[in-house]
Each structure stands twice: as structure tokens, then as C-alpha cells.
N, C-alpha and C positions, 0 to 999 in steps of 0.2 A: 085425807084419810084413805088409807088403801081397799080397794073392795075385794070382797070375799070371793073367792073364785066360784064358777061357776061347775055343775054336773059335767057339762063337756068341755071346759078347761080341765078340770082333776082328771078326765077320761083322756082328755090329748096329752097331760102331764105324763099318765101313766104309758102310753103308747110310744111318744117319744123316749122314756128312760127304756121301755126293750127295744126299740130303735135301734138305741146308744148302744144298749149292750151288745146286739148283735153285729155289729158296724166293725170292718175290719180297721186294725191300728194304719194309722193315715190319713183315713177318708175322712171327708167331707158333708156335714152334716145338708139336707137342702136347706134351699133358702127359707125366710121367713115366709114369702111370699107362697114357697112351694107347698110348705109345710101348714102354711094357712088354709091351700083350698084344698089339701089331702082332711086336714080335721074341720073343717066350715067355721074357723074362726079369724077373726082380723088378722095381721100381718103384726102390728104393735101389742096384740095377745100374747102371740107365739114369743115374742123376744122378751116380753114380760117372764113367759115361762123358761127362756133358753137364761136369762137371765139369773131365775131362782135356780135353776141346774149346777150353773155356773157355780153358784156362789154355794152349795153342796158339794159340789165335786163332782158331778156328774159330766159337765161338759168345761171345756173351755174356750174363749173367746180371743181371736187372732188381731196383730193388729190392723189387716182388712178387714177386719168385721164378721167372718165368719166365724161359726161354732163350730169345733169340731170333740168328738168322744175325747175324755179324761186321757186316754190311754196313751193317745199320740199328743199328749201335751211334749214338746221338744224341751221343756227345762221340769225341774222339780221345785219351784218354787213357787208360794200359794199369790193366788190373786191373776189379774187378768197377767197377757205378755203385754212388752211394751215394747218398742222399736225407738231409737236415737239415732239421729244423724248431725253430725257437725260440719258446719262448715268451715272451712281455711280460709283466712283473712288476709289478703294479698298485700295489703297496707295496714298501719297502724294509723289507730281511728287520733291520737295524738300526736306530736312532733316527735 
């Protein structure tokens, strides 16, 4: 069962979305860690909440793992990015 957030999670919620908005297109949101001991809450809080953002549209999440503002998302397409790579088969795995 999910728990209710807490006074100074809604309070970090709210600080990180003017964050967002003031954050020039490109940048880089800080880390979880950073953004942790700026509001005094865990590290797995903060990504709890980049995570609910995310999924509003307030931030998006790279395939390193970083969040960065809505704005500089590079595609228009909804949901996280994703990244593919293929490899070239030098032999066939059959005769």
C-alpha cells in the first residue's frame, strides 16, 4: 500500500516543480542525492517524487537516469525515453 506523503515531502514536491520551472531548457536536474540533503529527505523519497513529476509531465527521465525539466525532453513522445542498440552478428548462429 503506497504511503501518504508527508508535510515536507508536499513542501519538497512543491519546491522542486519552481525548480523545474525556472531551469533553463537543457539543464540538468541535481541528483537524487543532491536534491535530498538540499530538502532533508532520503535519496529513494526524492525519486519517488521525480518519479510522480514524471509521470505529470513535469520532468523527464533520461536513459542514464537523470531527470531533467519537461521542456528539454528531445522527443514528443509521452512516457520515459528509451535508448536501443544492436548488435551485428558476424556468423550465423545456423548452418
Amino acid at each position: 500500500m503506497p504511503r501518504k506523503p508527508t508535510a515536507i515531502a508536499r513542501e519538497a514536491r512543491e519546491r522542486i516543480i519552481e525548480t523545474v520551472a525556472g531551469m533553463p531548457e537543457g539543464a540538468m536536474l541535481p541528483t537524487t542525492r543532491e536534491l535530498g540533503e538540499t530538502h532533508d529527505l532520503h535519496p529513494s523519497t526524492i525519486f519517488r517524487l521525480l518519479r510522480d513529476l514524471a509521470a505529470e509531465g513535469y520532468v523527464w527521465q533520461s536513459p542514464n537516469r537523470r531527470f531533467y525539466p519537461a521542456g528539454a525532453q528531445s522527443h514528443t513522445l509521452p512516457g520515459e525515453a528509451a535508448c536501443f542498440s544492436f548488435r551485428r552478428r558476424t556468423t550465423r548462429p545456423w548452418p
